[in-house]
C-alpha positions as CSV (number, residue, x, y, z in Angstrom):
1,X,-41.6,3.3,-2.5
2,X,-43.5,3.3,1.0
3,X,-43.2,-0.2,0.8
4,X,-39.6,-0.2,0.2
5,X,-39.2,2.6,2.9
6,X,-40.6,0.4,5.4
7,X,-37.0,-2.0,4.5
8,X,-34.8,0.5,4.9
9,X,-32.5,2.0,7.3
10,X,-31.4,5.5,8.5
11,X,-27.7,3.7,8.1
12,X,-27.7,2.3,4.8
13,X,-25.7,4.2,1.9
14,X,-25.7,7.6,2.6
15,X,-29.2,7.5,5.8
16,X,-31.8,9.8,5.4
17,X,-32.1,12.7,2.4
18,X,-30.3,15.6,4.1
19,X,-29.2,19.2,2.7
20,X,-25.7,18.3,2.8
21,X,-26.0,16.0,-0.2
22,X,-27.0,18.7,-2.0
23,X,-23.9,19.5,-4.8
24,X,-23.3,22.9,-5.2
25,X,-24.9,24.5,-8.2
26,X,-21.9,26.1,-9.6
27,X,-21.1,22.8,-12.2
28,X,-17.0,24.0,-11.9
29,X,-17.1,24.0,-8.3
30,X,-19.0,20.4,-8.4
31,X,-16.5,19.2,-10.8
32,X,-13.4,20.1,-8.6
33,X,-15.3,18.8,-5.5
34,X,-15.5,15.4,-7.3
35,X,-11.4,15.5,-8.3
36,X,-11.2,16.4,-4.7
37,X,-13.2,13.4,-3.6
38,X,-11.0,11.3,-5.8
39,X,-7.2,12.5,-4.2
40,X,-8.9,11.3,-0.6
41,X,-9.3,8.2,-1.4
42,X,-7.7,5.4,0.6
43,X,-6.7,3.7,-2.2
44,X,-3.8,4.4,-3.8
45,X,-4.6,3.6,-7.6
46,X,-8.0,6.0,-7.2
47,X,-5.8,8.8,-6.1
48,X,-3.3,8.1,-8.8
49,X,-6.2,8.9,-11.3
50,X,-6.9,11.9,-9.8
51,X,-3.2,12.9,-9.9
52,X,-3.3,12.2,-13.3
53,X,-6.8,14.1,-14.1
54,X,-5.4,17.4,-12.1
55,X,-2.3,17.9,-13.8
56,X,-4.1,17.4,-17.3
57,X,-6.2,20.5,-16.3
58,X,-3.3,22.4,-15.8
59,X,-1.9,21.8,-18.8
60,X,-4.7,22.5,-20.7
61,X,-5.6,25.8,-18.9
62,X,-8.8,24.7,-16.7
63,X,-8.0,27.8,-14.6
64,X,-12.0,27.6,-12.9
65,X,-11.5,24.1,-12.0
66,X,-7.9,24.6,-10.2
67,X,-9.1,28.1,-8.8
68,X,-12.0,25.9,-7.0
69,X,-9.9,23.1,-6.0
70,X,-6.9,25.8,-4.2
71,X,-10.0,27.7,-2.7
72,X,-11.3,24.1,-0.9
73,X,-7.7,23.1,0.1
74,X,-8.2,23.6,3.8
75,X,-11.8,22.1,3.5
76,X,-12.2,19.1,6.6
77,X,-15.0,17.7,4.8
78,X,-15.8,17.2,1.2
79,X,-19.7,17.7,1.5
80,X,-22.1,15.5,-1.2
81,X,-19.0,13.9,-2.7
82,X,-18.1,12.4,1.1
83,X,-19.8,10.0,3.2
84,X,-20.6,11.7,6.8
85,X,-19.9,7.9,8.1
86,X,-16.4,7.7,6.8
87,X,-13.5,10.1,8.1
88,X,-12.2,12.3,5.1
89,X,-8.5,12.1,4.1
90,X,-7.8,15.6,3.8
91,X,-3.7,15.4,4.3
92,X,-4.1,12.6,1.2
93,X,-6.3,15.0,-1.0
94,X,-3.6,17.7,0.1
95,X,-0.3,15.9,-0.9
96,X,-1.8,14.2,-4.2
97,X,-2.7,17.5,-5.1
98,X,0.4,19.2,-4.7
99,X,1.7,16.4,-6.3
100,X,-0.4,16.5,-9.2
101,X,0.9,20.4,-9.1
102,X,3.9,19.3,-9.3
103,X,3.9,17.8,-12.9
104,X,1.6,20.3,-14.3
105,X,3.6,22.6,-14.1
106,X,7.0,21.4,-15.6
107,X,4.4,21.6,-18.8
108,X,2.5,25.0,-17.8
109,X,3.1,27.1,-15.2
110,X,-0.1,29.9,-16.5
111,X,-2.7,28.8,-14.4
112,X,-0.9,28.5,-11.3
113,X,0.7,32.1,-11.7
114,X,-1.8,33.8,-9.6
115,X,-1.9,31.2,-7.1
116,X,2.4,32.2,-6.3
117,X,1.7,33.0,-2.8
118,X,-0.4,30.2,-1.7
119,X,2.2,28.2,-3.0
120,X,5.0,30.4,-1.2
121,X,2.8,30.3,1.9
122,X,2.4,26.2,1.8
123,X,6.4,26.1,1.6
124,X,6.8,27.5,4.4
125,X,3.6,27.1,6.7
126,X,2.2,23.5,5.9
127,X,3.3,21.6,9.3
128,X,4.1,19.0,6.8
129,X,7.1,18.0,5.1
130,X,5.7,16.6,2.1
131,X,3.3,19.5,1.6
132,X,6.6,21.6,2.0
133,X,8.8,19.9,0.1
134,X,6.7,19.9,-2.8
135,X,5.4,23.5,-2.5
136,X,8.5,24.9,-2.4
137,X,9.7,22.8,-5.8
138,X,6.0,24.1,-7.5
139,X,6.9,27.9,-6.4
140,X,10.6,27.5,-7.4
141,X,9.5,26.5,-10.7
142,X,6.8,29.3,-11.0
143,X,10.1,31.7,-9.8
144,X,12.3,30.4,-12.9
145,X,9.0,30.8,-15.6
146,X,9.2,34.3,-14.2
147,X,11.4,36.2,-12.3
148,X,9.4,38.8,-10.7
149,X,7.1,36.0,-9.3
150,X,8.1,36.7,-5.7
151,X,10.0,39.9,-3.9
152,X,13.8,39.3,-2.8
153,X,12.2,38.7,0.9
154,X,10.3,35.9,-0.7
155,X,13.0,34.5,-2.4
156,X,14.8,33.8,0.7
157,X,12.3,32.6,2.7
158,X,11.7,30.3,-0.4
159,X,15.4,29.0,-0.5
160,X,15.3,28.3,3.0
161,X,12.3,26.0,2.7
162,X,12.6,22.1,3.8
163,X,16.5,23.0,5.1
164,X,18.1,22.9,7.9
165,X,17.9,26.2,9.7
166,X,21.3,25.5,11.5
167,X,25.1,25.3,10.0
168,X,26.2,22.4,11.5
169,X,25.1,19.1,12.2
170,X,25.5,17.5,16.0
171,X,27.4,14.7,16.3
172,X,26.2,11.8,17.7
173,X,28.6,11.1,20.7
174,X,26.6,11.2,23.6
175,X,23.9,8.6,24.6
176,X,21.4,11.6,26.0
177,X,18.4,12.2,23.9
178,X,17.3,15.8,22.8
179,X,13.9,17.0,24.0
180,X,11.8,17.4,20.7
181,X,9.3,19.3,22.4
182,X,7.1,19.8,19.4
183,X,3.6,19.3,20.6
184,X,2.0,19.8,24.2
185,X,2.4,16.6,26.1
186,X,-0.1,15.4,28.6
187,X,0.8,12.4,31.0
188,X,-2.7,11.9,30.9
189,X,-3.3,11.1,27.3
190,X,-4.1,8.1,26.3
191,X,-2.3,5.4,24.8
192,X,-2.8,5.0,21.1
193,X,-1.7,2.2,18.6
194,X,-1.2,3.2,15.1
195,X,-0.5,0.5,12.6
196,X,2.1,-2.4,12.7
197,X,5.8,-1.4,12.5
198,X,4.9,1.9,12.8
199,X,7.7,2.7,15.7
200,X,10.3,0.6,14.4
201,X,10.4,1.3,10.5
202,X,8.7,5.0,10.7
203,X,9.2,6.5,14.5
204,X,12.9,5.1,14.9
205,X,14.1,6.6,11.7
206,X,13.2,10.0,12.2
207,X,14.5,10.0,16.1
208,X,17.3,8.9,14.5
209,X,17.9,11.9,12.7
210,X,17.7,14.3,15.3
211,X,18.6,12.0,17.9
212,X,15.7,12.2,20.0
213,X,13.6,9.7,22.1
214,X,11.3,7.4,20.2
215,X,8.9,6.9,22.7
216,X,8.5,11.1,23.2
217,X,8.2,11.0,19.3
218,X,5.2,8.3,20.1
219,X,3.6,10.4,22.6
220,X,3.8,13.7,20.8
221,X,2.6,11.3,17.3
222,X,-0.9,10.8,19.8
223,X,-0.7,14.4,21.2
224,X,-1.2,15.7,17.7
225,X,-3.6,13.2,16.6
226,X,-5.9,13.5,19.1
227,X,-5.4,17.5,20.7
228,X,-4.5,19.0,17.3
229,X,-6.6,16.7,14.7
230,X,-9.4,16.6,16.9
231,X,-9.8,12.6,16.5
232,X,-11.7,10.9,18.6
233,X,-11.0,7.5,20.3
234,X,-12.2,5.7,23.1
235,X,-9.9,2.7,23.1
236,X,-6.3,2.1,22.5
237,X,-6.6,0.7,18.5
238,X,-7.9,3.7,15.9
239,X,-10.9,1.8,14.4
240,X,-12.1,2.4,10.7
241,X,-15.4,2.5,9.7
242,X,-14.9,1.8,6.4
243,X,-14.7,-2.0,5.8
244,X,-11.6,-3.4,4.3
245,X,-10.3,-6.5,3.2
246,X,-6.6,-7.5,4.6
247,X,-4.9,-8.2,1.7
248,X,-5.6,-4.8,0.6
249,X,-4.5,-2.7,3.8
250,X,-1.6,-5.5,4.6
251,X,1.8,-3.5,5.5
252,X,4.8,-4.8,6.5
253,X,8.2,-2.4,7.6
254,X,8.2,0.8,5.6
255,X,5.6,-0.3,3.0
256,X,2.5,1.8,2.2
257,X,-0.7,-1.0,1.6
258,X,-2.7,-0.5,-1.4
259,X,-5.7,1.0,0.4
260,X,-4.7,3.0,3.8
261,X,-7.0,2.1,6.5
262,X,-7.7,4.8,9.4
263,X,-4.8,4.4,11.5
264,X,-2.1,4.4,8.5
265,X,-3.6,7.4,7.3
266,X,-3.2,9.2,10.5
267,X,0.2,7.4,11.4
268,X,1.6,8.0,7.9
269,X,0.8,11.9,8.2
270,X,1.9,12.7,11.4
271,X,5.5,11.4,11.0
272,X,5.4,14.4,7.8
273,X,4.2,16.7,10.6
274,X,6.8,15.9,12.8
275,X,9.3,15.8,10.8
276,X,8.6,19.4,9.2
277,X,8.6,20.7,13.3
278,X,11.3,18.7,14.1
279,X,14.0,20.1,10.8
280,X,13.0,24.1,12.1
281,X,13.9,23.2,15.9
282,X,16.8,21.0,15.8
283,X,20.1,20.1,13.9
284,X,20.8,16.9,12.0
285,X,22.3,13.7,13.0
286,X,25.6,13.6,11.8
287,X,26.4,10.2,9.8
288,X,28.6,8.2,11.7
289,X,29.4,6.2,8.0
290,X,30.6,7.5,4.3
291,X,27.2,6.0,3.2
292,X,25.4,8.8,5.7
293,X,26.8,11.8,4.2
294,X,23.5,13.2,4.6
295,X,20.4,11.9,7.6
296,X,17.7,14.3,6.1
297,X,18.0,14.0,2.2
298,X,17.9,10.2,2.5
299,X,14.9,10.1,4.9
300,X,13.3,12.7,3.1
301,X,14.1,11.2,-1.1
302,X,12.5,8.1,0.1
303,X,9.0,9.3,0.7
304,X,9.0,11.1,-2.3
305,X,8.5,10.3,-6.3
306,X,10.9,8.7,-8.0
307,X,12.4,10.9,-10.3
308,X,13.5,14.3,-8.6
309,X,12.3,16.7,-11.7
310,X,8.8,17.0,-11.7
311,X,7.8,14.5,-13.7
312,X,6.2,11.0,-13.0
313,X,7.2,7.2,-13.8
314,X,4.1,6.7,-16.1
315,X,5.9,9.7,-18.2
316,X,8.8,7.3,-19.2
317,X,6.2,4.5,-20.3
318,X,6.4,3.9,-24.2
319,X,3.7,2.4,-26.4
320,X,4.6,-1.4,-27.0
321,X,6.7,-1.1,-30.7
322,X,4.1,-1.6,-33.6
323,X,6.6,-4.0,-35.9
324,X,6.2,-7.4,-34.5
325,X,7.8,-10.6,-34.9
326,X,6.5,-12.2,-38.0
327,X,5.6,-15.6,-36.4
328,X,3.4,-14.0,-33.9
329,X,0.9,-13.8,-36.6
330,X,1.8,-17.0,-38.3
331,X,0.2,-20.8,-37.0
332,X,2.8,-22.3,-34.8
333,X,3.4,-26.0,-34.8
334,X,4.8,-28.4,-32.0
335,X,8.1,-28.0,-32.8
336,X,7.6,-23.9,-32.5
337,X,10.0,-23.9,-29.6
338,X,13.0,-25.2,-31.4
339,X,12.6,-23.3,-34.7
340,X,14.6,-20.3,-34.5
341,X,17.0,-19.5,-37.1
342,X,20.3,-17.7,-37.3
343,X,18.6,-14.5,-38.6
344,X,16.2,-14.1,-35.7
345,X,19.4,-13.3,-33.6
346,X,20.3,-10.3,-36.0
347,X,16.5,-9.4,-36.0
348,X,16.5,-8.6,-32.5
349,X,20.3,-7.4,-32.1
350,X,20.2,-4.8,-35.5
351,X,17.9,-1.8,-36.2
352,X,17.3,0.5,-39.1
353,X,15.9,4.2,-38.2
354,X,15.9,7.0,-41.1
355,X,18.3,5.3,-43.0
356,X,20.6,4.9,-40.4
357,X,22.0,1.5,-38.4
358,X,21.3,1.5,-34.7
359,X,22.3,-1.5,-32.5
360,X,20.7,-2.6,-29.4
361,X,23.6,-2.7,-26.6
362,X,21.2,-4.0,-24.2
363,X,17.8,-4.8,-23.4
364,X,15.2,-7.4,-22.6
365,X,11.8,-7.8,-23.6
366,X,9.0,-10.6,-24.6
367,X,6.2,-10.8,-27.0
368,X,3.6,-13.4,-27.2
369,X,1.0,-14.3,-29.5
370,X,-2.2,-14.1,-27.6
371,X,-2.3,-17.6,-27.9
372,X,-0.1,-18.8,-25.0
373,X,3.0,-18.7,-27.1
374,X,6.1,-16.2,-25.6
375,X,9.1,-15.2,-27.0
376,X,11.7,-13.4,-24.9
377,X,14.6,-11.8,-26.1
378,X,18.2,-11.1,-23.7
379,X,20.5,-8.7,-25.1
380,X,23.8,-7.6,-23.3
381,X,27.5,-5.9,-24.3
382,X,30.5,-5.2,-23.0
383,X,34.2,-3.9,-24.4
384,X,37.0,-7.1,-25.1
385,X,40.2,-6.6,-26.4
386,X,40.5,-6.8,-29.8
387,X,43.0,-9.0,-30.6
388,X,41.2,-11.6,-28.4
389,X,38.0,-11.2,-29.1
390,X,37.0,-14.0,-31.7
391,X,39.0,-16.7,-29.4
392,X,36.9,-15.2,-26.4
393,X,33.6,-16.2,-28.4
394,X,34.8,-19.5,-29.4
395,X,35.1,-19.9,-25.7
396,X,31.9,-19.1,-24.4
397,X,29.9,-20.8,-26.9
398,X,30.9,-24.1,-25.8
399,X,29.3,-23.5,-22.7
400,X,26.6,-25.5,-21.8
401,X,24.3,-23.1,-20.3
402,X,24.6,-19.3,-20.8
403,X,24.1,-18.9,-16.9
404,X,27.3,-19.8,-17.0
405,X,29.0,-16.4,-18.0
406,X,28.3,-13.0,-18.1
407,X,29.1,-10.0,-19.5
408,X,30.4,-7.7,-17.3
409,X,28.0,-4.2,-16.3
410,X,30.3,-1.0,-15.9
411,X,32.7,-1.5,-12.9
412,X,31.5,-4.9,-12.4
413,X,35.0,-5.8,-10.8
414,X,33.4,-9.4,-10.5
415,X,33.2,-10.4,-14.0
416,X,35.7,-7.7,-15.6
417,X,39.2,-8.5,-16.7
418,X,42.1,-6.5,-16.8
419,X,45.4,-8.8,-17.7
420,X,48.0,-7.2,-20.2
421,X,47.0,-10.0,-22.8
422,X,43.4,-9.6,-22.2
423,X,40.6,-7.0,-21.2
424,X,37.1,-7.2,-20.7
425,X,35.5,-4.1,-19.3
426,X,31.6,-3.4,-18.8
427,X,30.1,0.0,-20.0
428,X,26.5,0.1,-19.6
429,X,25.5,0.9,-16.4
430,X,22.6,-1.2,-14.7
431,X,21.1,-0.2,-11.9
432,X,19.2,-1.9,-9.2
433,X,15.8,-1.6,-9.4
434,X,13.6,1.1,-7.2
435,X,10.8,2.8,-7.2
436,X,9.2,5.2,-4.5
437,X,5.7,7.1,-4.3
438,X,4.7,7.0,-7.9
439,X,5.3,3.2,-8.0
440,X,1.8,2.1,-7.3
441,X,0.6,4.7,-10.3
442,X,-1.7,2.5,-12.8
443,X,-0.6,4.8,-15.5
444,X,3.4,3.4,-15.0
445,X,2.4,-0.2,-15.0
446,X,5.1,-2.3,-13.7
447,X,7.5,0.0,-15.5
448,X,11.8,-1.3,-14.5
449,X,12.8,1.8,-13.2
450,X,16.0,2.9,-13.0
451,X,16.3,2.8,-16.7
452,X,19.5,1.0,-18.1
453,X,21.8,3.7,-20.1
454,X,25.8,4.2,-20.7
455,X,27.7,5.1,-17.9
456,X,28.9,8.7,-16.9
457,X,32.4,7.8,-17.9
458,X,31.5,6.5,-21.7
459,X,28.9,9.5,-22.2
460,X,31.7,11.9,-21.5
461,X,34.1,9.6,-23.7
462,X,31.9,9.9,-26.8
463,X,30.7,13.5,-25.8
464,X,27.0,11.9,-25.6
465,X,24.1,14.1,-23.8
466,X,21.6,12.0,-22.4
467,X,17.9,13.3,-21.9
468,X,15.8,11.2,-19.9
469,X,11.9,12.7,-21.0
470,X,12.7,11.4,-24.5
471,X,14.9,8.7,-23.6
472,X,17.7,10.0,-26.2
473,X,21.3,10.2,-26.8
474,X,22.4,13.3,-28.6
475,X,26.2,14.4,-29.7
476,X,27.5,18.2,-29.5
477,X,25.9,18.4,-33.0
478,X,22.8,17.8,-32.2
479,X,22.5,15.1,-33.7
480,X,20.7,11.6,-32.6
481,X,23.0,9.2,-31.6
482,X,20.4,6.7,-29.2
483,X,16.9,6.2,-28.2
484,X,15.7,3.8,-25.1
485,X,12.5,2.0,-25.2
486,X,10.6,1.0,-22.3
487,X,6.8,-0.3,-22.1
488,X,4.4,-2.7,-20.3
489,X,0.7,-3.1,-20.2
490,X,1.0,-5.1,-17.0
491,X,-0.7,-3.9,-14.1
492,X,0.8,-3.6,-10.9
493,X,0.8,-6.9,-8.7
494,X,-0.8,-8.5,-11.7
495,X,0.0,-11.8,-12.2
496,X,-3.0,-13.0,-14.4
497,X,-3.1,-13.5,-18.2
498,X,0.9,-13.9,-18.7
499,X,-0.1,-14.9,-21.8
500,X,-1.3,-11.7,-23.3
501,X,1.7,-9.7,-21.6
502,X,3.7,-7.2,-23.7
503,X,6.9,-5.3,-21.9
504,X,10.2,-4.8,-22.1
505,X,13.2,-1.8,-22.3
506,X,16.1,-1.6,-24.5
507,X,18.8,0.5,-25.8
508,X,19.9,1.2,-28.9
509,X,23.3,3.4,-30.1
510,X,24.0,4.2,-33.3
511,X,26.5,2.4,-35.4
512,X,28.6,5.3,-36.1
513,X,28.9,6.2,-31.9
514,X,29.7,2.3,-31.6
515,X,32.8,2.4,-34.1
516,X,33.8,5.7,-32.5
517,X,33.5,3.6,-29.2
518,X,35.5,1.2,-30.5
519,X,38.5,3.7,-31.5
520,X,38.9,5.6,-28.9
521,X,39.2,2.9,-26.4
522,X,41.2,0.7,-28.8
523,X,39.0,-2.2,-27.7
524,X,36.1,-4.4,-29.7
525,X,32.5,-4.9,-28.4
526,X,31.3,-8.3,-27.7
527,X,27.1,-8.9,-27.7
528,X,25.4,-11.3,-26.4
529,X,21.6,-12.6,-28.2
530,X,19.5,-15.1,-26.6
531,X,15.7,-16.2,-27.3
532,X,14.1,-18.0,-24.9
533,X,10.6,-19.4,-26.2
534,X,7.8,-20.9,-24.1
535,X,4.3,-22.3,-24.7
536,X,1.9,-23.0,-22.5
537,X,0.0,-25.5,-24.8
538,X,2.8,-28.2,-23.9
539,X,1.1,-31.8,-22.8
540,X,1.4,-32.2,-19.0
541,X,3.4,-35.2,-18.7
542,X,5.7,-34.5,-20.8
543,X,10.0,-34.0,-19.2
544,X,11.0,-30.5,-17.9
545,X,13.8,-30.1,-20.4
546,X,10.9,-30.3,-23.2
547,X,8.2,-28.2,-21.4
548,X,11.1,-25.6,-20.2
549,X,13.8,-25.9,-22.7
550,X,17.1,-23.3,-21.9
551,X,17.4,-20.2,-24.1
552,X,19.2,-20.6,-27.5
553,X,22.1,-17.8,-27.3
554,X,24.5,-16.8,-30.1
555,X,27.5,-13.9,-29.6
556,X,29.0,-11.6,-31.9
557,X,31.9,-8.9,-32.3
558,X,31.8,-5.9,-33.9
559,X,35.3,-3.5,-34.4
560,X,35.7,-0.4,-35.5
561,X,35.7,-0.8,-38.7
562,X,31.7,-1.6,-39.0
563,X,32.4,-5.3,-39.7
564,X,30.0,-8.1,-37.2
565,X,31.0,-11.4,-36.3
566,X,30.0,-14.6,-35.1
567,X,32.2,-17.4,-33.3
568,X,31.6,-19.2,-37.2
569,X,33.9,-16.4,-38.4
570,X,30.7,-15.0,-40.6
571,X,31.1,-11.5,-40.9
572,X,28.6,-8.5,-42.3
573,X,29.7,-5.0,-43.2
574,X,27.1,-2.7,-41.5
575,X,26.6,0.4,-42.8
């Protein structure tokens, strides 16, 4: 060891053995000071596991472990479990945290009982929006578990958490800025750069909103940085110690990079501060358009998780089905491509559940063999008149290319007919993907989000009641009427190994909610099947239309009495 000594340096790893590296005895308090350690992180996917670690405890009563973690909230250093080189992300342990709070307790709200007026307190007293906005929704739901949770005082200050303290917004008529006055500003401070796009895509937004001056926004960001947060600079760029790569802390407009270097962490917080100030001392912004009905609750959704009840993206993420295509475990041959029959259409398209017939109204999803071969299935619906309907699948069929039609989504004015000979109306409703704060989340994979489902207007029609934790469809009675699958074991930005890929989403109804579909709007369904195989096992030179050949597609009807039908005039009685 002398020799090795003699090597060494008081910088390498963690320098020279010092009492601070000592853990604490107590193993629970270790244990939460490691979970700590883990929210901090600058990457994102770390702190996702921690997210995912914390709200387990809750719901299996660790009551030390969250009791130790609450107690260390406010903590500026993380002690053994930090490096004294590296600057600690306390705002990131914070918010993940609460966040992980969050969703354990929509499961169990027991251990975080005692803990009501911290939560109250955070709500109201962060200095941060986030922090706020996600207290107040952990110490509402502890309020609805149990009513005498807080004191009618409490309660109000509660409900007044994260609004608006004024009753009307300002409109925006005049060109003269409001003085945000917010943080003490010195004409002597220095000038500070924070990360790229950082006053266009995350200053200009918020002085939108309470039409005040970007560049005082910018000054009071640095004022609270440097006077409040005690960091210290001596040049204009916030250097990080920590040693990055730049693919991994790229960020470009409003994005958040996979890891956050220094000077995102610190930018990204302080616009939370500033906006939590900034909603207690001045009005809203009034929308000048129909499409800003409301500043604040836009600004504010899209920092926040995706789904608005508590729970998180990866909670919507299915196991990939156990039945499998039978070829997938067969030998394919060169022809493997070509060799789908008429039944594989129905295989895809029909589904029997405890006895019953369920249909799948729409989905997408791909399977492969492990072995470079992928098969990808395309399924889509929409409500034709009835009289029409056969001659309307004659029709289509002759098309070349199935690209070149398409079956209308609800109010999909494009593509939807409406002639008194001949309708053609959509009824699923498919909506354009997003994903906010829990998108980076290894648990959720590269989940679609939203979720395809039947629209508002048809739910109502057949007295359907959606729930989207178990992805079902129930009637008045009770009884199931629908399910939705959704799964993928991709990772996120992972392109690599395609070929041993599973995902998809579907949706499947009932047979006996389709024909009930089918009668009360007087109209037939029309599906759409396609299977699109590829194989990467194809010789090189070989023409495009041969390595990449075009989806085979097939259509079929079905009318209220139960009876399927192909543009062949083949018909099945389903039961």
């Amino acid at each position: 060891m002398d020799r090795v000594e003699l090597h060494g340096s008081e910088n390498d790893a963690d320098g020279d053995w010092s009492k601070g590296l000592n853990p604490t005895e107590n193993n629970t308090e270790s244990y939460a000071s490691f979970i700590w350690s883990v929210l901090a992180n600058p990457t994102s996917k770390i702190r996702w596991e921690g997210v995912h670690i914390v709200y387990r405890l809750v719901e299996l009563n660790c009551n030390e472990v969250i009791d130790s973690m609450i107690a260390m909230y406010h903590r500026d250093n993380i002690g053994a479990f930090g490096s004294k080189s590296f600057p600690f992300y306390k705002f990131h342990a914070q918010l993940y945290f609460m966040i992980a709070i969050y969703r354990g307790v929509q499961s169990n709200s027991l251990p975080l009982q005692k803990h009501s007026d911290f939560f109250l307190d955070q709500a109201i007293n962060a200095d941060h929006i986030l922090l706020e906005h996600y207290s107040s929704k952990v110490a509402q739901k502890l309020l609805q578990e149990k009513s005498s949770t807080y004191a009618a005082d409490e309660i109000k200050k509660l409900s007044a958490a994260v609004v608006s303290p004024f009753n009307t917004d300002i409109s925006k008529g005049t060109n003269k800025f409001e003085a945000a006055n917010i943080a003490s500003l010195d004409k002597k401070q220095p000038e500070l750069s924070f990360f790229i796009d950082f006053q266009e895509y995350w200053l200009k937004p918020l002085a939108k909103i309470f039409n005040v001056s970007v560049k005082e926004l910018k000054q009071t960001a640095i004022s609270i940085v440097i006077n409040e947060w005690g960091v210290i600079t001596d040049e204009r760029f916030i250097k990080d110690p920590r040693p990055h790569g730049h693919k991994e802390t790229y960020v470009s407009h409003c994005s958040i990079p996979s890891t956050q270097p220094y000077d995102f962490y610190l930018g990204y917080h302080v616009i939370f501060t500033m906006a939590s100030r900034l909603l207690k001392k001045l009005p809203i912004v009034e929308g000048k358009y129909e499409r800003e009905d409301d500043l604040w609750a836009d600004w504010l959704s899209s920092y926040l998780l995706s789904m608005d009840n508590g729970y998180l993206l990866a909670d919507l993420r299915d196991p990939a089905p156990l039945v499998r295509r039978k070829w997938i475990g067969e030998k394919t041959t060169d022809s493997w491509r070509w060799e789908i029959q008429y039944n594989d259409f129905l295989e895809g398209l029909l589904f029997s559940k405890d006895g019953r017939t369920f249909i799948c109204v729409t989905g997408l999803w791909s399977d492969n063999d492990g072995k470079g071969n992928n098969e990808t299935f395309r399924i889509s619906s929409s409500l034709v008149s009835a009289d029409n309907s056969i001659s309307l699948l004659k029709a289509l069929v002759t098309c070349e290319n199935s690209d070149d039609y398409k079956l209308p989504s609800y109010n999909e004015e494009e593509f939807e007919v409406d002639d008194s000979g001949f309708k053609m109306k959509g009824w699923l409703f498919e909506p354009n993907e997003y994903k906010k704060l829990d998108a980076i989340d290894p648990y959720a994979g590269e989940l679609k989000f939203p979720m395809r489902r039947v629209s508002k207007e048809y739910e109502e029609l057949l007295n359907l009641n959606y729930c989207l934790q178990t992805r079902s469809y129930m009637d008045n009675e009770g009884r199931s009427q629908g399910f939705s699958e959704t799964w993928s074991n991709r990772r996120n930005n992972d392109r690599n190994n395609e070929s041993i890929i599973r995902e998809g989403n579907r949706l499947y109804l009932s047979l006996d909610i389709l024909n009930y579909l089918c009668v009360q709007t007087k109209l037939s369904l029309i599906f759409e099947v396609s299977i699109n195989r590829q194989s990467s096992t194809y010789k090189r030179d070989l023409p495009d239309d041969i390595k990449y050949p075009r989806p085979y597609c097939n259509l079929y009807t079905l009318s209220e009495d139960g009876v399927i039908k192909d543009y062949q005039s083949r018909s099945y009685q389903l039961r």
